[in-house]
N, C-alpha and C positions, 0 to 999 in steps of 0.2 A: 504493500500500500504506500502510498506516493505522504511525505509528511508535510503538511502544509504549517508552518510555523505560527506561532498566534499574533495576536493584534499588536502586543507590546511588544514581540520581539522582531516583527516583521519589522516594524516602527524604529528601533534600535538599528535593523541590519540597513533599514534604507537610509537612516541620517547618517551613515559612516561616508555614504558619497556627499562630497563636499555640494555637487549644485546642487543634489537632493535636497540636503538639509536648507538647501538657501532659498529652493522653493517653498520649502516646508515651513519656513519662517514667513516668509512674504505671502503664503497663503492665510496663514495664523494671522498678521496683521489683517489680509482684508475682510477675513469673516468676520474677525473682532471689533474693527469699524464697523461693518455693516449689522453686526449685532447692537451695538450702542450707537447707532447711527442719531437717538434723540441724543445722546449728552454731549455727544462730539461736535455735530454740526452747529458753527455758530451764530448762523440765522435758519429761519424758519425758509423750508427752501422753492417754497410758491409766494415769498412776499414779496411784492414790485417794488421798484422805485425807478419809475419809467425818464424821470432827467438824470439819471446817472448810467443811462445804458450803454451797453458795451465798453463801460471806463474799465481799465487796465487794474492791474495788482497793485494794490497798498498798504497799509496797515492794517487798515480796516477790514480790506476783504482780500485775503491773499493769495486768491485766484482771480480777481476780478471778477463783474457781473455782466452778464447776457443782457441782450434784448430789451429784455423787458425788468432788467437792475437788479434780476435776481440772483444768490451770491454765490457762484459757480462749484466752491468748494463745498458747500452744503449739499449742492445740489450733487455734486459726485458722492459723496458720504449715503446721501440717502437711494441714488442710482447704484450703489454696491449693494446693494438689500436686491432690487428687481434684476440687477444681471447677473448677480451670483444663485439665485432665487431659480431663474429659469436655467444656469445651466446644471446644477442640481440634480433640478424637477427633471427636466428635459431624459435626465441619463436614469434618474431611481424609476421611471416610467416605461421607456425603454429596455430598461435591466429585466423587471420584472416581467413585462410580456416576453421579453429575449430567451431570458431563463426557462419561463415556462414552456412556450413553442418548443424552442431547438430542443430540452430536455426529454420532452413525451417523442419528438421528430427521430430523434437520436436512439432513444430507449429501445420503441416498437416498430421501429422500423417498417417495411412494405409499404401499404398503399399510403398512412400518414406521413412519411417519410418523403414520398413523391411529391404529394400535393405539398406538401411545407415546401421542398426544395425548387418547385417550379411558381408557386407563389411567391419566392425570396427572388426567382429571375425575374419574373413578370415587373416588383417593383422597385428591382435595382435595375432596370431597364430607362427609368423616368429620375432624370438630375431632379438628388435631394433638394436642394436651394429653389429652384425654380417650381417644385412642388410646393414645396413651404412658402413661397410667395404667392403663389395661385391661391393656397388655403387660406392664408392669412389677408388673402384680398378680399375673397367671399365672405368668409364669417368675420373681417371686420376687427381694429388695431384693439385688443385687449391682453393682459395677463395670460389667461387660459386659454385664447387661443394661438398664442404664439407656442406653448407649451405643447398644443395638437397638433399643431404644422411641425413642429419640429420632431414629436416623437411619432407623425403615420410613419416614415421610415427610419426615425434613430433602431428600434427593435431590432431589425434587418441583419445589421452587424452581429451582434449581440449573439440572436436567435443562432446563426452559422457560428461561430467559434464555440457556444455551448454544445450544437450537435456533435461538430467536429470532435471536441473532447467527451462527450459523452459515448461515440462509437467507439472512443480509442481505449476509453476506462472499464469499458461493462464487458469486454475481451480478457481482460487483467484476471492473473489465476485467484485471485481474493474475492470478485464477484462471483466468479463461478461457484467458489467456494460455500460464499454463501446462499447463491441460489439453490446448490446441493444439499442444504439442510433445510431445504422450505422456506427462506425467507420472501414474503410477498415482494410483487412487484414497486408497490410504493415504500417498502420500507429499505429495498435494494437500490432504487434512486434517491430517495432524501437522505440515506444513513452514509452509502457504498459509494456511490457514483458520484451525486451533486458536490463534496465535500471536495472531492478530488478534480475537479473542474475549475477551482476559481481563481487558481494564481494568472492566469492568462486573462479571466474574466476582468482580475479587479483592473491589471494594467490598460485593458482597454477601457474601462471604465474612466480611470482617471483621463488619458487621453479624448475620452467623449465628452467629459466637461467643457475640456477648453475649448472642443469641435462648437457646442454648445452656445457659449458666451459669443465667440465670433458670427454664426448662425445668428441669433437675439441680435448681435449690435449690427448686421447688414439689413434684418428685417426694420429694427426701428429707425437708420438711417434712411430707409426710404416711403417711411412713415406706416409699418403696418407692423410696428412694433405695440407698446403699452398707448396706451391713449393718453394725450397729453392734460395737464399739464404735467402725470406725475413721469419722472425723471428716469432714464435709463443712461447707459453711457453710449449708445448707438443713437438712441435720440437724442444728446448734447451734440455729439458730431455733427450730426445730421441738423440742426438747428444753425449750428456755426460754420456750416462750411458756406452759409452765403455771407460771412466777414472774415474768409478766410484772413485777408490781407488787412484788413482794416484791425479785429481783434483775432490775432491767433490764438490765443489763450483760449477763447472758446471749444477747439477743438485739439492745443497741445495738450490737457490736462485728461480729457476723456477718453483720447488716442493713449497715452502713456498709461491709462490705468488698464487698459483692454488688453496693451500689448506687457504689460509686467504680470495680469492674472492669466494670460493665458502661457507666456513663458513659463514661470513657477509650477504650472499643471504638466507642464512638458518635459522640467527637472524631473518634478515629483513621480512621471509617470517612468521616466528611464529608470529613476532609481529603484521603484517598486519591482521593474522587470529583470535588471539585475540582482536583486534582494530575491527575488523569487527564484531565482536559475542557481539551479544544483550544481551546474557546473564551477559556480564562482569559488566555491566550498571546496575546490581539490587542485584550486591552484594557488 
């Protein structure tokens, strides 16, 4: 049986890589803002002051304010709640139909097994993005459905790398083993099989996040993200790319947060796949 290491030590093997841990940190601050997103932010980040608009960084406001004078550092503080929110949602949503398909796809193979596998062609056939903006045009800029658009095909991935490793584990002489003593069918997948699937799963997982966050900030930069006024970091870009030149700030501060949370996802998710791989351990 294949030993999958636990939470805290997995957590220990992956911070010995140095960018790992420096994602792992930089990720720990942005949840952390966006957790305490009310005590941090130092204005309230829907209040105008419409004759101070697009004024530059000062003391006062250390990002500057938008448009409409509202104070941009707030408004990222409170935009880490909805982009980190949806890429999350977007993957624990995904995960779970992933998990469930590929694993029954994988288990019992024959006719459920075809139809899973030509269903996964059918709509890896249709560019993800261009799906997720068709949805998200029809049902309209919200939360929840940025979160639909984006998981009809996040599962896709998911659902294949479960089956994948589920045909490869229910082969292994320790399931045979136990199916040789009568262990049921469900108790052979959730106890035997699932357990011995996830080092591959989490890596893609954390990788799906960051897929995630970039996804959310192209839909809201072309307006079919959250509905405004409240804040995303795709919808500040997408707001200040018509003063690119006039106020860049508008879009350097929401640009740098998108590209430092999804870099951090990209350490975090190297380091988790080599923390996972046996081979690291015998050299």
């Amino acid at each position: 049986m294949t030993e999958i290491p636990g939470a805290l030590a997995l957590l220990r093997r992956t911070a010995r890589r140095p960018g790992a841990a420096a994602g792992m940190a930089l990720l720990a601050v942005f949840f952390l803002v966006a957790a305490l997103a009310p005590e941090i932010a130092p204005y309230d980040p829907l209040a105008q002051s419409l004759d101070e608009g697009l004024a530059g960084p000062d003391r006062a406001h250390w990002l500057g304010q938008d448009r409409f004078g509202r104070d941009v550092l707030s408004r990222l503080v409170y935009g880490a709640r909805l982009s980190l929110a949806v890429g999350v949602g977007t993957v624990a949503v995904s995960l779970l139909a992933g998990i469930l398909l590929g694993a029954l796809a994988g288990f019992f193979g024959g006719t459920a097994d075809r139809i899973f596998t030509r269903a996964c062609d059918v709509l890896l056939a249709f560019p993800g993005i261009l799906l997720a903006i068709g949805i998200a045009a029809v049902r309209g800029p919200s939360f929840g459905n940025v979160l639909f658009a984006l998981s009809v095909l996040g599962w896709v991935g998911y659902a294949r790398v479960v089956r994948a490793q589920v045909l490869k584990v229910k082969a292994m002489e320790f399931v045979e083993a136990a199916r040789a003593v009568g262990s049921p069918a469900t108790r052979l997948l959730a106890t035997h099989i699932l357990p011995n699937t996830l080092s591959p799963i989490v890596v893609e997982a954390t990788f799906g996040v960051a897929r995630a966050i970039v996804a959310e900030a192209g839909l809201s930069f072309l307006g079919l993200g959250v509905s405004p006024p409240a804040a995303s970091w795709g919808s500040m870009i997408g707001e200040g790319r018509h003063f690119l030149f006039v106020a860049p700030h508008l879009v350097a501060a929401p640009g740098a947060a998108v590209f430092l949370t999804v870099v951090a996802f990209q350490f975090v998710g190297d380091g988790l796949r080599d923390a996972l791989d046996v081979r690291e351990d015998t050299r």
